[in-house]
Chimera marker file (.cmm) of the C-alpha trace (Angstrom):
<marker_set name="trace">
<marker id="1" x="-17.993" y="21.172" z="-3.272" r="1" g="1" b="0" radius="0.5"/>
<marker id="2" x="-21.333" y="20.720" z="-4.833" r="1" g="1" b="0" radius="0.5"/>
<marker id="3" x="-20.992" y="18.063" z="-7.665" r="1" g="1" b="0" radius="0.5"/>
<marker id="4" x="-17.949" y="16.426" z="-6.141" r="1" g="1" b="0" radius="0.5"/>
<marker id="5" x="-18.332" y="13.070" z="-3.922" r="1" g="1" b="0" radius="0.5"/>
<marker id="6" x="-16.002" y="10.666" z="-3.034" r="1" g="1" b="0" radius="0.5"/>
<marker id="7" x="-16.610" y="7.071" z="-2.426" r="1" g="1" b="0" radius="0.5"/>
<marker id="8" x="-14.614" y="4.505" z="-0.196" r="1" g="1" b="0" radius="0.5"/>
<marker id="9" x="-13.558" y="1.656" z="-2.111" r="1" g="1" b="0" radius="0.5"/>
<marker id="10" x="-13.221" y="-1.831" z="-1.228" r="1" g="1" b="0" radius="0.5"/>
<marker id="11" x="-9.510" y="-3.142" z="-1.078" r="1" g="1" b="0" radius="0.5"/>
<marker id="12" x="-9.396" y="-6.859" z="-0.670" r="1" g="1" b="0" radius="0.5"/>
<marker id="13" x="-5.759" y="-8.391" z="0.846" r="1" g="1" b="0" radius="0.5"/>
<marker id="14" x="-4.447" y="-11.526" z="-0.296" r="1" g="1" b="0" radius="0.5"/>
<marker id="15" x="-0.986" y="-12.961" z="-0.091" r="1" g="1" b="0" radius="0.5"/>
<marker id="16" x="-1.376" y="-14.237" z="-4.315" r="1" g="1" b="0" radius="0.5"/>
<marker id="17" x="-1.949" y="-10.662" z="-5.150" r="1" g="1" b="0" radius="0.5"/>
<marker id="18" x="-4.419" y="-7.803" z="-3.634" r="1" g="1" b="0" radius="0.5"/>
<marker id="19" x="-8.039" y="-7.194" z="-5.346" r="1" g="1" b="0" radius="0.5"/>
<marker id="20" x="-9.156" y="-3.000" z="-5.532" r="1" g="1" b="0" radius="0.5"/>
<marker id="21" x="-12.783" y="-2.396" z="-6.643" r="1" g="1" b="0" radius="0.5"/>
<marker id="22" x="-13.202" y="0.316" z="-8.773" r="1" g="1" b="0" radius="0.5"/>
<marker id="23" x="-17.005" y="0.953" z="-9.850" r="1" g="1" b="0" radius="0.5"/>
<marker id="24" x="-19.847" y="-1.072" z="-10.157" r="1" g="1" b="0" radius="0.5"/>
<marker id="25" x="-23.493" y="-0.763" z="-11.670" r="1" g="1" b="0" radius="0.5"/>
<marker id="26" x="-25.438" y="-0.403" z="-8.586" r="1" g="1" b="0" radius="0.5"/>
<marker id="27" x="-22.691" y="1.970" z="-6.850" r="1" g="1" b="0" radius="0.5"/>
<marker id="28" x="-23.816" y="5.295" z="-6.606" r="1" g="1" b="0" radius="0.5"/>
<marker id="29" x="-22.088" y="7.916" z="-9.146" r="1" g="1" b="0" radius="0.5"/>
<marker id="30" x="-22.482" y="5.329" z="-12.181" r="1" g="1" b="0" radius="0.5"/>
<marker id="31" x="-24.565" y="6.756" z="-14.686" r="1" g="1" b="0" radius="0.5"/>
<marker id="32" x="-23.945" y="4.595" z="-17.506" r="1" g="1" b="0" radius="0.5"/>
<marker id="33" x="-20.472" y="2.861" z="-19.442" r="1" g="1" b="0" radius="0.5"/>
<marker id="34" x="-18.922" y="4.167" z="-22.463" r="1" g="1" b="0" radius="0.5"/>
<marker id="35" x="-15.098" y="4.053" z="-21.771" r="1" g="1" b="0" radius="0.5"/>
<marker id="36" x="-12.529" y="3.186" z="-19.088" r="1" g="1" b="0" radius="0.5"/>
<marker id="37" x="-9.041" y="4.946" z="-19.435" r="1" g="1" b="0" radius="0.5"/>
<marker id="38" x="-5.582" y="4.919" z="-17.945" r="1" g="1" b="0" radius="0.5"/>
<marker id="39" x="-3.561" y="7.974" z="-17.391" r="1" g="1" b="0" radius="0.5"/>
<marker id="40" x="-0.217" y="8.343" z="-16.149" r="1" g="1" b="0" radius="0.5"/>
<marker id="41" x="1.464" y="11.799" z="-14.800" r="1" g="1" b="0" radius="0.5"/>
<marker id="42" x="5.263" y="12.448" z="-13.444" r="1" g="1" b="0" radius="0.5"/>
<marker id="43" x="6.159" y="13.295" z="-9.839" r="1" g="1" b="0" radius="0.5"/>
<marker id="44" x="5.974" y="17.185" z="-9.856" r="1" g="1" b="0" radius="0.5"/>
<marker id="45" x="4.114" y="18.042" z="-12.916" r="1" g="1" b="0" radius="0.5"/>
<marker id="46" x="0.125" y="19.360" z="-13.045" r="1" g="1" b="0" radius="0.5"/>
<marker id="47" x="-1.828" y="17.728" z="-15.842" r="1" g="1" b="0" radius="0.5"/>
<marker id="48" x="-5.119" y="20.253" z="-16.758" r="1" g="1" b="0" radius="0.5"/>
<marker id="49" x="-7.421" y="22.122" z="-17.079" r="1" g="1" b="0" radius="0.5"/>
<marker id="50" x="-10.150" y="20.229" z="-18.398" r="1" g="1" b="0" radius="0.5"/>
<marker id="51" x="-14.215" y="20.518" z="-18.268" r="1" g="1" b="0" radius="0.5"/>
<marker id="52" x="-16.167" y="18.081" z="-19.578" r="1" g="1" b="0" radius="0.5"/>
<marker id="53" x="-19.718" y="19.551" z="-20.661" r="1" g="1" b="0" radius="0.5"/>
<marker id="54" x="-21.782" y="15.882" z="-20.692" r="1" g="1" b="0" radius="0.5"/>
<marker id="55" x="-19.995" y="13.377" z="-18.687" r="1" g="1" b="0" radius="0.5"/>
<marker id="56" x="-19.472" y="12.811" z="-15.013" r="1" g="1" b="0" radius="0.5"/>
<marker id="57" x="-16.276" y="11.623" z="-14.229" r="1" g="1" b="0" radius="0.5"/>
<marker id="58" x="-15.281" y="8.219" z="-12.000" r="1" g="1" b="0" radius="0.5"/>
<marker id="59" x="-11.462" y="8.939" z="-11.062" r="1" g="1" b="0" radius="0.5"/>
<marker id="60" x="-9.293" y="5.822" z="-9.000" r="1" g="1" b="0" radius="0.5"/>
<marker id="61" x="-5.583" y="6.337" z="-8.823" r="1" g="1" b="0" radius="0.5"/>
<marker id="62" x="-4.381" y="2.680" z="-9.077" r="1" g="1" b="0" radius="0.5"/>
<marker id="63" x="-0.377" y="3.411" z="-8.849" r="1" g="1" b="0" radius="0.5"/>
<marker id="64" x="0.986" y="5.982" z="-6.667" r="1" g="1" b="0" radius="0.5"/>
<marker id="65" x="0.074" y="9.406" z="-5.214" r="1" g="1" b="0" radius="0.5"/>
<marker id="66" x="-2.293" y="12.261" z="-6.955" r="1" g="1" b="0" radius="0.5"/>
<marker id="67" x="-3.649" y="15.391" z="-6.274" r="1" g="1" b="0" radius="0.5"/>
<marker id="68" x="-6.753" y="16.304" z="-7.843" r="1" g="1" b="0" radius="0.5"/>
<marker id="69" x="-8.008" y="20.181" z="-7.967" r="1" g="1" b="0" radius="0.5"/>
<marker id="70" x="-11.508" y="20.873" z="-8.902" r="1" g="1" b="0" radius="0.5"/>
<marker id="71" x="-12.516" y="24.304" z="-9.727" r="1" g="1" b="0" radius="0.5"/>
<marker id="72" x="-16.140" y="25.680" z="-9.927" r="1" g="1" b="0" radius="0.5"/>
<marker id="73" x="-16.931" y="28.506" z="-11.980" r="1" g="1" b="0" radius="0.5"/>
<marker id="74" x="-20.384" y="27.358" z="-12.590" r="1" g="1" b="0" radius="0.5"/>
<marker id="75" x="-22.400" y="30.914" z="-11.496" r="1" g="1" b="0" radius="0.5"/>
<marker id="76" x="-25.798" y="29.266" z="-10.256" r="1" g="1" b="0" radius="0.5"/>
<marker id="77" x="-23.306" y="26.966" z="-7.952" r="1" g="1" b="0" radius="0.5"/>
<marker id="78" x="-22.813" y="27.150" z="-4.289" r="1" g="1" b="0" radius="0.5"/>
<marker id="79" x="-19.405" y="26.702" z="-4.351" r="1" g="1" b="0" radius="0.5"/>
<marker id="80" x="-18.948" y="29.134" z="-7.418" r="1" g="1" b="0" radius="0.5"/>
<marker id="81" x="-15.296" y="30.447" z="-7.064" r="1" g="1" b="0" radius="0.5"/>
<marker id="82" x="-13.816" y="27.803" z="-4.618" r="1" g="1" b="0" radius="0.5"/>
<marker id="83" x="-11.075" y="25.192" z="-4.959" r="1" g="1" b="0" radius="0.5"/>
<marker id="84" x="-11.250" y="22.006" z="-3.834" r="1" g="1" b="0" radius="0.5"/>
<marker id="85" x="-8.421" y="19.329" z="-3.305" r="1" g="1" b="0" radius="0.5"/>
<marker id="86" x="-8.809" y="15.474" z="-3.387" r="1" g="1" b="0" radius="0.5"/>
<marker id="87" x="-5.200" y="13.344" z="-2.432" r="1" g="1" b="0" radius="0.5"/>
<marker id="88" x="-6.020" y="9.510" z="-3.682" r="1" g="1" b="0" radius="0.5"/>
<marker id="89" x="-4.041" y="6.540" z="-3.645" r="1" g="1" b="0" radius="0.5"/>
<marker id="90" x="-4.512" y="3.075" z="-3.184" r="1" g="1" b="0" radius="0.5"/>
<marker id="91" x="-2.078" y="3.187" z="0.070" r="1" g="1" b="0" radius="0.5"/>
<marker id="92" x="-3.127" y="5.329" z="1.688" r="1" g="1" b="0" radius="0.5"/>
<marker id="93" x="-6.465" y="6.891" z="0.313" r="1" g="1" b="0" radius="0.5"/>
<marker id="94" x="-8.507" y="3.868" z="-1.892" r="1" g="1" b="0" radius="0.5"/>
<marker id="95" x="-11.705" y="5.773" z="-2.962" r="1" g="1" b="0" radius="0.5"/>
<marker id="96" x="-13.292" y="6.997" z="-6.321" r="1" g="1" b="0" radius="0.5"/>
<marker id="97" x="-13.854" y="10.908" z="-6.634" r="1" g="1" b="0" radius="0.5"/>
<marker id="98" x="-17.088" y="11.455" z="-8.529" r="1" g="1" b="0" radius="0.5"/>
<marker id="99" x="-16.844" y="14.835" z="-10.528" r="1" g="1" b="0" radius="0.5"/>
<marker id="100" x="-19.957" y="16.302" z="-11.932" r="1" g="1" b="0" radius="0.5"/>
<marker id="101" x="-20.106" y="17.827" z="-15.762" r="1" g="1" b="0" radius="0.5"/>
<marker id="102" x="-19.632" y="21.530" z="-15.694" r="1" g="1" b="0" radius="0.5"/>
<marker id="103" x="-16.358" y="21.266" z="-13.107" r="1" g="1" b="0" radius="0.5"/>
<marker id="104" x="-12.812" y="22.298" z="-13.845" r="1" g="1" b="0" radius="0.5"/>
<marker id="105" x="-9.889" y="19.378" z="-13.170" r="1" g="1" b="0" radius="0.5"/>
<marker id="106" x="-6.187" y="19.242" z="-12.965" r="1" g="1" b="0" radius="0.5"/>
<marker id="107" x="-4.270" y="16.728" z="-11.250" r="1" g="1" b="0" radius="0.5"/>
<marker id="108" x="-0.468" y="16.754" z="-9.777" r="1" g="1" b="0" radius="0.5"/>
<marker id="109" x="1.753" y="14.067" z="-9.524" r="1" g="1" b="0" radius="0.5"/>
<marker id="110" x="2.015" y="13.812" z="-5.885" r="1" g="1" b="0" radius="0.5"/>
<marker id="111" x="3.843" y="10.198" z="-5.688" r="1" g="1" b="0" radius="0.5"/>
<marker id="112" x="7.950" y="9.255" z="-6.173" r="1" g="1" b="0" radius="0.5"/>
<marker id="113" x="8.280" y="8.077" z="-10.121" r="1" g="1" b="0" radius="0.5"/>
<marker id="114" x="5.150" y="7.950" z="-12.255" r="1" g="1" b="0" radius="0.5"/>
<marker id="115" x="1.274" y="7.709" z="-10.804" r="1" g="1" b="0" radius="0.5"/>
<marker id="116" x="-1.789" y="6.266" z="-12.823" r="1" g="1" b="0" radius="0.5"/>
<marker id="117" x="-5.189" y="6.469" z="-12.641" r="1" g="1" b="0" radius="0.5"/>
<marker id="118" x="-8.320" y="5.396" z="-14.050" r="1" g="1" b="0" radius="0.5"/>
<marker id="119" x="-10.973" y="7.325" z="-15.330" r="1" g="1" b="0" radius="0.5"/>
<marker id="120" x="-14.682" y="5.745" z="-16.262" r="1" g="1" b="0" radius="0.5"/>
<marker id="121" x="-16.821" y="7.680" z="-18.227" r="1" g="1" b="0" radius="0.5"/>
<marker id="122" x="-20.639" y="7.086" z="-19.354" r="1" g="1" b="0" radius="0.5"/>
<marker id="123" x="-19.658" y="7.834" z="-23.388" r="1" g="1" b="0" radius="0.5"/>
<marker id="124" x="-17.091" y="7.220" z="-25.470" r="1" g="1" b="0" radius="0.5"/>
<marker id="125" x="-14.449" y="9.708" z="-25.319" r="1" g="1" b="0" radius="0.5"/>
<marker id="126" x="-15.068" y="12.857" z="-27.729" r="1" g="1" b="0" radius="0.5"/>
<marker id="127" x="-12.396" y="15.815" z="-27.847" r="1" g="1" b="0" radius="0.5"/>
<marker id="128" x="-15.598" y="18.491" z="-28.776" r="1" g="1" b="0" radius="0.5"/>
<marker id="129" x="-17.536" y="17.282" z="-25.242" r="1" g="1" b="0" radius="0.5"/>
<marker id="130" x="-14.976" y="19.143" z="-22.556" r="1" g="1" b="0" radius="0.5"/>
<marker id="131" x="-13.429" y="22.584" z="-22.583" r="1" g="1" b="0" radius="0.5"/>
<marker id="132" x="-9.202" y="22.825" z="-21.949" r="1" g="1" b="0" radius="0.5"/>
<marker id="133" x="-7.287" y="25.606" z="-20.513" r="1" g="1" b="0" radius="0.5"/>
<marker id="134" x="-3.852" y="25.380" z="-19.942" r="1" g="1" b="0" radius="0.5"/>
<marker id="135" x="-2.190" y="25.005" z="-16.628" r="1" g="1" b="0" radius="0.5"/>
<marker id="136" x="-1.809" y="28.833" z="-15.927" r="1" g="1" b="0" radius="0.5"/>
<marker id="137" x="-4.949" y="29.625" z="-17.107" r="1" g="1" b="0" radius="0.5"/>
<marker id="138" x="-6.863" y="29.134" z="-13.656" r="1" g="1" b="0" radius="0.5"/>
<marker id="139" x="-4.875" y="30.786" z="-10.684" r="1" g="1" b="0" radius="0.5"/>
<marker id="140" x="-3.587" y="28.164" z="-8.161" r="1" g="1" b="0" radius="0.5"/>
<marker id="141" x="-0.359" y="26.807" z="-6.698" r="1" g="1" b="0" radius="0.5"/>
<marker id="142" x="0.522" y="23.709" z="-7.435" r="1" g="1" b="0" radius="0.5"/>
<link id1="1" id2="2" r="1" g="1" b="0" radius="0.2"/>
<link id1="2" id2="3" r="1" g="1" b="0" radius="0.2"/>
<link id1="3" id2="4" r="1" g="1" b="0" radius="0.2"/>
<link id1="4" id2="5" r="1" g="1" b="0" radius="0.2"/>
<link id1="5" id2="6" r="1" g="1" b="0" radius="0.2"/>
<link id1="6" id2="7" r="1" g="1" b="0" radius="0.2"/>
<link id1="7" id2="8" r="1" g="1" b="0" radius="0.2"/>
<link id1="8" id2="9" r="1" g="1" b="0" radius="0.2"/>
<link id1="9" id2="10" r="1" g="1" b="0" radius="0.2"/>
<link id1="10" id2="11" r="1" g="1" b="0" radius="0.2"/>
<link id1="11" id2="12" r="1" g="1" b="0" radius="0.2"/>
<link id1="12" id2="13" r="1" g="1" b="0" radius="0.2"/>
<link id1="13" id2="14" r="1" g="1" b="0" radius="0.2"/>
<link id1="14" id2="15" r="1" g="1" b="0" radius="0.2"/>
<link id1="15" id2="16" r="1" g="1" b="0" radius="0.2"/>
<link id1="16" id2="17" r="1" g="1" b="0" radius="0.2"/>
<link id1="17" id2="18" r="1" g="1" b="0" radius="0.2"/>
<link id1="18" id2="19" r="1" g="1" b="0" radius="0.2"/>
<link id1="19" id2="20" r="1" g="1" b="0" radius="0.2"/>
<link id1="20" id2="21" r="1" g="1" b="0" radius="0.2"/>
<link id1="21" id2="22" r="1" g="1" b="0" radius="0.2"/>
<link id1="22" id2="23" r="1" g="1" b="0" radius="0.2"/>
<link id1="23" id2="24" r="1" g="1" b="0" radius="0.2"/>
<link id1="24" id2="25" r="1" g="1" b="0" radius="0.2"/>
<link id1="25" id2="26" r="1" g="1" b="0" radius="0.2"/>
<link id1="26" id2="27" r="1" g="1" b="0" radius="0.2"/>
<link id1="27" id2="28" r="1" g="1" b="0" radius="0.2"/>
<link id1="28" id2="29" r="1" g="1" b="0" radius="0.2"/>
<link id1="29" id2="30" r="1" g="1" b="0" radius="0.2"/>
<link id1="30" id2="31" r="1" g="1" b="0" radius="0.2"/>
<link id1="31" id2="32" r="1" g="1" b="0" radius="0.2"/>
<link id1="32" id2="33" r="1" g="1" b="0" radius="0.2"/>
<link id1="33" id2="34" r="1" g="1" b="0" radius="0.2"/>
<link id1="34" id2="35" r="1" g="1" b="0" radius="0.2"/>
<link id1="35" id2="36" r="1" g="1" b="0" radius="0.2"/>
<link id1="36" id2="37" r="1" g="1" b="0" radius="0.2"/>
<link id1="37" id2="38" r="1" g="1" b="0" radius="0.2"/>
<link id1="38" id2="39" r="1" g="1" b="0" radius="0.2"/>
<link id1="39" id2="40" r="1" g="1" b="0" radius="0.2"/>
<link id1="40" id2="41" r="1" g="1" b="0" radius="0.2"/>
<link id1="41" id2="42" r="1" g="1" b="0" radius="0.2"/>
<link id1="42" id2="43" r="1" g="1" b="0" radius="0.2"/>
<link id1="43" id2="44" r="1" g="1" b="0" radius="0.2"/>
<link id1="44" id2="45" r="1" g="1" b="0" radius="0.2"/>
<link id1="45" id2="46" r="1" g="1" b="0" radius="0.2"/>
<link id1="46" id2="47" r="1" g="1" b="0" radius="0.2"/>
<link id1="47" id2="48" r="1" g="1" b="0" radius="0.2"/>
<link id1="48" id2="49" r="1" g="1" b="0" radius="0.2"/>
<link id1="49" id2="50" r="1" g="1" b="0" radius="0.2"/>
<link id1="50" id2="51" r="1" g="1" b="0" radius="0.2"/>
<link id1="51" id2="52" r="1" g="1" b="0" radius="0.2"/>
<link id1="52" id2="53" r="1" g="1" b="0" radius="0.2"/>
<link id1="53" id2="54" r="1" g="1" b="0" radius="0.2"/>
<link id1="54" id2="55" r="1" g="1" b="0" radius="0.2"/>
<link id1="55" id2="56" r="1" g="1" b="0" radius="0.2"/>
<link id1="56" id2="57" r="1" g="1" b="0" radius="0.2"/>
<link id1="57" id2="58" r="1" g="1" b="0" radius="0.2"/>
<link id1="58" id2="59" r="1" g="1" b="0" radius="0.2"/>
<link id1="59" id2="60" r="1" g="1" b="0" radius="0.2"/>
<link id1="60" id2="61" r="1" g="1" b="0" radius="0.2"/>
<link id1="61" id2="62" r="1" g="1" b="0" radius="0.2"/>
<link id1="62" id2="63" r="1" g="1" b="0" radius="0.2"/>
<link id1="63" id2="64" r="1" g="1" b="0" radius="0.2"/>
<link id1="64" id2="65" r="1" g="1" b="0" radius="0.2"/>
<link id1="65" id2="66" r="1" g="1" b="0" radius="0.2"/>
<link id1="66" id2="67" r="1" g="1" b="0" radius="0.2"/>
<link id1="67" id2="68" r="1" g="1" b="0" radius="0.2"/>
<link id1="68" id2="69" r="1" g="1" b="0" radius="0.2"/>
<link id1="69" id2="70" r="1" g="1" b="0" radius="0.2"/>
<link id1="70" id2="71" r="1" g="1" b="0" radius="0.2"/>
<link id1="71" id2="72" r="1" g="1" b="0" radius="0.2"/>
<link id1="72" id2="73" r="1" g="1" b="0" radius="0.2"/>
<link id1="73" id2="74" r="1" g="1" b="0" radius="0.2"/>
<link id1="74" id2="75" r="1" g="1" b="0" radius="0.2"/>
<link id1="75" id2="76" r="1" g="1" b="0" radius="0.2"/>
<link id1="76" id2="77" r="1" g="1" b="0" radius="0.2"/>
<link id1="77" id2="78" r="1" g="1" b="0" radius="0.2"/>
<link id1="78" id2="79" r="1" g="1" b="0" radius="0.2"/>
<link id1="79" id2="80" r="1" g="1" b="0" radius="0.2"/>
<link id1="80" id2="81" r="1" g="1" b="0" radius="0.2"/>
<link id1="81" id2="82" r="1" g="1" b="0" radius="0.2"/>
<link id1="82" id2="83" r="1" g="1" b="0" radius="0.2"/>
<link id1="83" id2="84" r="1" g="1" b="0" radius="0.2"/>
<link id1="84" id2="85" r="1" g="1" b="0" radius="0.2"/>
<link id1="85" id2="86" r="1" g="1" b="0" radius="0.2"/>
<link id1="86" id2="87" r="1" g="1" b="0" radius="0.2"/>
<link id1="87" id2="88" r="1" g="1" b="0" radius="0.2"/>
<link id1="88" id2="89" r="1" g="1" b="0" radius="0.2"/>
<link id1="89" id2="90" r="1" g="1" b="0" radius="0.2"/>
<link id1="90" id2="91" r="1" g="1" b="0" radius="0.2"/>
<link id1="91" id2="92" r="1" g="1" b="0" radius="0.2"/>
<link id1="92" id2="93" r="1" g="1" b="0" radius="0.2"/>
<link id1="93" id2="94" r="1" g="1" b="0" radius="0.2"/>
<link id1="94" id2="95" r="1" g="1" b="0" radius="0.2"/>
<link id1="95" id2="96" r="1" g="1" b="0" radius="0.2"/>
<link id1="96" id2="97" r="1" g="1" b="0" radius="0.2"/>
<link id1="97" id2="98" r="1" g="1" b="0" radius="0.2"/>
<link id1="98" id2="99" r="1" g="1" b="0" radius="0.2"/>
<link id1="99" id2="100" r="1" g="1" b="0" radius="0.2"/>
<link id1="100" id2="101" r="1" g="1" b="0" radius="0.2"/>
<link id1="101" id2="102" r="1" g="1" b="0" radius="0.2"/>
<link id1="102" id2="103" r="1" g="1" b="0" radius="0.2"/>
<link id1="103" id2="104" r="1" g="1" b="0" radius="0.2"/>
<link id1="104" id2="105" r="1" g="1" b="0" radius="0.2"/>
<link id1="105" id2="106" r="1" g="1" b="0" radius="0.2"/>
<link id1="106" id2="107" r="1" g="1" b="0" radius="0.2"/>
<link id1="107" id2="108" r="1" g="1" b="0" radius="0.2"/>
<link id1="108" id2="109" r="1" g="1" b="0" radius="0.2"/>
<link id1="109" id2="110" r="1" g="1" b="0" radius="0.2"/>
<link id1="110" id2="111" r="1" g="1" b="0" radius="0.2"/>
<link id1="111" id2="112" r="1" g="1" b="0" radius="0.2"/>
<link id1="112" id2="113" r="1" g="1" b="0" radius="0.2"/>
<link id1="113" id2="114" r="1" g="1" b="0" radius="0.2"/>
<link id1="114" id2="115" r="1" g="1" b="0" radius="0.2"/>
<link id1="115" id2="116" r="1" g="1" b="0" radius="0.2"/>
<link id1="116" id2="117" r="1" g="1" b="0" radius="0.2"/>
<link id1="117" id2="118" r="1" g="1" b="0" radius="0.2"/>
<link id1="118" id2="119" r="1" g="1" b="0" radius="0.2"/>
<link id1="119" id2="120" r="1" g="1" b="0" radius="0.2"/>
<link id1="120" id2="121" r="1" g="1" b="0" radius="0.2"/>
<link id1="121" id2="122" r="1" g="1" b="0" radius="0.2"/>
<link id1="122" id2="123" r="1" g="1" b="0" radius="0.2"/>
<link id1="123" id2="124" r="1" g="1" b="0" radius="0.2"/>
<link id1="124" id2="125" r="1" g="1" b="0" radius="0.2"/>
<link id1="125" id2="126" r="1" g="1" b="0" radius="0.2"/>
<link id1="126" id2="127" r="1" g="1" b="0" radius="0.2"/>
<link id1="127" id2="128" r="1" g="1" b="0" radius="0.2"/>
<link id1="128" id2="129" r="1" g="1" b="0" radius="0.2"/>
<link id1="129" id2="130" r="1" g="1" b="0" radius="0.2"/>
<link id1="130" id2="131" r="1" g="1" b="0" radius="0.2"/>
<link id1="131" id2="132" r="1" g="1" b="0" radius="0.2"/>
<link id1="132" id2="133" r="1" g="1" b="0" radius="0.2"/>
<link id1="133" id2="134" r="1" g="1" b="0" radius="0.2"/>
<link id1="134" id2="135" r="1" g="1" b="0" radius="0.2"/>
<link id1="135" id2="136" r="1" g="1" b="0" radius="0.2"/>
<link id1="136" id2="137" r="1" g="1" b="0" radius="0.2"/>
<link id1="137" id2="138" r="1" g="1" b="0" radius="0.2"/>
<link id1="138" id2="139" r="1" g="1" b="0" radius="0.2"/>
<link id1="139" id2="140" r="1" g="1" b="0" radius="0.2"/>
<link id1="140" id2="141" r="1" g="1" b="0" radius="0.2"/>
<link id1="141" id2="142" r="1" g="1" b="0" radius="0.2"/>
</marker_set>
């Protein structure tokens, strides 16, 4: 989907405790630091919608299994109209999904118990930036 890249992310082993990279400065997709967040959601329940106007989006799961759904209603877009689905998690699918401004986002708890991610944004977070729907709002099947 155009505005929507995902990048592999480096998982070092060690028996003391594992390492996970997450985002550097030179990585492409950062465009500047203003906030890092945490965010958890239940097994079975869809968190969204949510646009943000400004900000590009750096998404890592860190604990469990989730589903992300992107939806692009953007009318000069390519993939204006179209879904598309991103499963992360740091077992079995480490990398960061890049999400450009103007996209739609929900995300389902696809892990047993309660997943977390991270989200890194360029700004500090401001409520009048993004646009919300609620989860019925935007036709898809969970």
């Amino acid at each position: 989907m155009e505005g929507v890249t995902l990048h592999p992310l480096k998982h070092i082993q060690n028996p003391k405790g594992d390492l996970y990279h997450a985002l550097r400065s030179f990585d492409e997709g950062y465009v500047g630091f203003g906030e890092a967040y945490f965010t958890q959601v239940h097994h079975g329940v869809a968190k969204g919608w949510k646009r943000h106007n400004r900000m590009t989006l750096n998404l890592v799961v860190v604990v469990g299994k989730v589903k992300f759904v992107i939806y692009d209603d953007r009318e000069n877009s390519q993939t204006f109209g179209k879904f598309e689905e991103v499963i992360l998690s740091p077992e079995d699918n480490y990398q960061r999904l890049t999400l450009a401004p103007g996209l739609w986002m929900a995300f389902y708890g696809e892990g047993e118990g309660t997943s977390m991610l991270m989200d890194i944004i360029p700004e500090p977070h401001d409520d009048s930036e993004g646009d919300r729907k609620d989860i019925g709002d935007i036709p898809y099947d969970f």
